[in-house]
DOVOTOR-491956 format. One record per residue (C-alpha): residue number from 1; chain; y, z, x negated. Coordinates in pm, 1 decimal, padded with zeros to 6 digits. Last residue first. Layout:
REM residues N
{NUM; A; {Y; Z; X}}
...
This chain:
REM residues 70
{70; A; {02188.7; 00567.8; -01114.3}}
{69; A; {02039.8; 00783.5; -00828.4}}
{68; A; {01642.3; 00727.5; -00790.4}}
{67; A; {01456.2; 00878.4; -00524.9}}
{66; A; {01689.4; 00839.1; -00207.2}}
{65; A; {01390.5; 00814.9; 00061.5}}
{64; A; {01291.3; 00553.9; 00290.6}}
{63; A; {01009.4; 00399.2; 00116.4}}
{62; A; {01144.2; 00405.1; -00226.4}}
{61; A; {01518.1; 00412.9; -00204.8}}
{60; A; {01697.6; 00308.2; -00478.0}}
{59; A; {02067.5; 00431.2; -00478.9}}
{58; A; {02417.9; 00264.7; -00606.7}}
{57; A; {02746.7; 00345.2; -00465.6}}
{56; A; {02790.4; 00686.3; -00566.2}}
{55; A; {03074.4; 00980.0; -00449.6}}
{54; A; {03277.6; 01162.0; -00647.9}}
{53; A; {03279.9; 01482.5; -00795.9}}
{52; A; {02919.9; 01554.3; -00665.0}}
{51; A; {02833.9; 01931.3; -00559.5}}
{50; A; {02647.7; 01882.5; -00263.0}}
{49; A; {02509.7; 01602.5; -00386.3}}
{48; A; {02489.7; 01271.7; -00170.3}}
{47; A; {02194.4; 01190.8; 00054.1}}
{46; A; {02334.6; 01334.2; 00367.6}}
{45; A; {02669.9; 01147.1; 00328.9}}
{44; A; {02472.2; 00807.5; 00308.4}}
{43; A; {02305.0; 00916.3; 00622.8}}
{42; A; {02654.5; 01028.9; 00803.2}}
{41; A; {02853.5; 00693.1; 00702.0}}
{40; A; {03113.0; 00663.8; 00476.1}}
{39; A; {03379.1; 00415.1; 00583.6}}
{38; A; {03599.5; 00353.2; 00272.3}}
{37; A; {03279.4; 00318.4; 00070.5}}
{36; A; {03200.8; 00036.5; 00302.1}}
{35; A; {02815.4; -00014.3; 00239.5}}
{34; A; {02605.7; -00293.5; 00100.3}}
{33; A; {02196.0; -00270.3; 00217.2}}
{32; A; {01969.7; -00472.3; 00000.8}}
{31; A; {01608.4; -00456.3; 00056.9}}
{30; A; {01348.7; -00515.7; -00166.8}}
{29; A; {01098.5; -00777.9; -00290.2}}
{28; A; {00964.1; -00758.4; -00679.3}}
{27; A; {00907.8; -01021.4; -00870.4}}
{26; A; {01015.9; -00899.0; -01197.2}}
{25; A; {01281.7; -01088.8; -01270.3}}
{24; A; {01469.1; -01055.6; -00916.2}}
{23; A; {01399.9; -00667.6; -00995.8}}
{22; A; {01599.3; -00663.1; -01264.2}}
{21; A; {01838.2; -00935.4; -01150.9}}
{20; A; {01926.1; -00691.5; -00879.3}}
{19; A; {01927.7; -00356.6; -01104.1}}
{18; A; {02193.7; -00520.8; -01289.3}}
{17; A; {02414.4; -00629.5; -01008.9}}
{16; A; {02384.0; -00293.9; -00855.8}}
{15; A; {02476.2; -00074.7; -01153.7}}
{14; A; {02776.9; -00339.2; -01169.1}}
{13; A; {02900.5; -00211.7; -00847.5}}
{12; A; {03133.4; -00508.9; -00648.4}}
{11; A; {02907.3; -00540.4; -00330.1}}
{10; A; {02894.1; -00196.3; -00294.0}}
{9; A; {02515.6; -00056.8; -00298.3}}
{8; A; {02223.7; 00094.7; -00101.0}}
{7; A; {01881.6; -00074.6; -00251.3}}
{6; A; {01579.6; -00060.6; -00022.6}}
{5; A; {01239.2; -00081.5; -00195.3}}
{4; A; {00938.9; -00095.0; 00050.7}}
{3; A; {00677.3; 00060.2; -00041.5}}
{2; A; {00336.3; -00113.3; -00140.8}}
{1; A; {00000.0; 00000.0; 00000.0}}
């Protein structure tokens, strides 16, 4: 069973545009979803730190959940 990679981004993050020609290269299908940083919505809010300085643009999700934070 394979799960499904979703990648939460701004269309302008460099993080982003790296980890897409990553997994481009390696064959691997996911799912991008851009988001309006000026218009944070409640999930992406839920998966921030606590503590965070500023928020992030650029999460893998691995099956639904925010695994890996650049």
């Amino acid at each position: 069973m394979t799960a499904t990679l979703t990648l939460v981004s701004h269309t302008l993050c460099p993080y982003v545009q790296r980890a897409v020609i990553v997994l481009s290269e390696k064959g691997m299908e996911f799912e991008r979803v851009d988001i309006d940083l000026a218009h944070e919505t409640d999930w992406l809010a839920a998966g921030q730190d606590a503590g965070a300085s500023r928020r992030r643009a650029a999460d893998l999700r691995i099956g639904g959940d925010m695994r890996i934070p650049r």
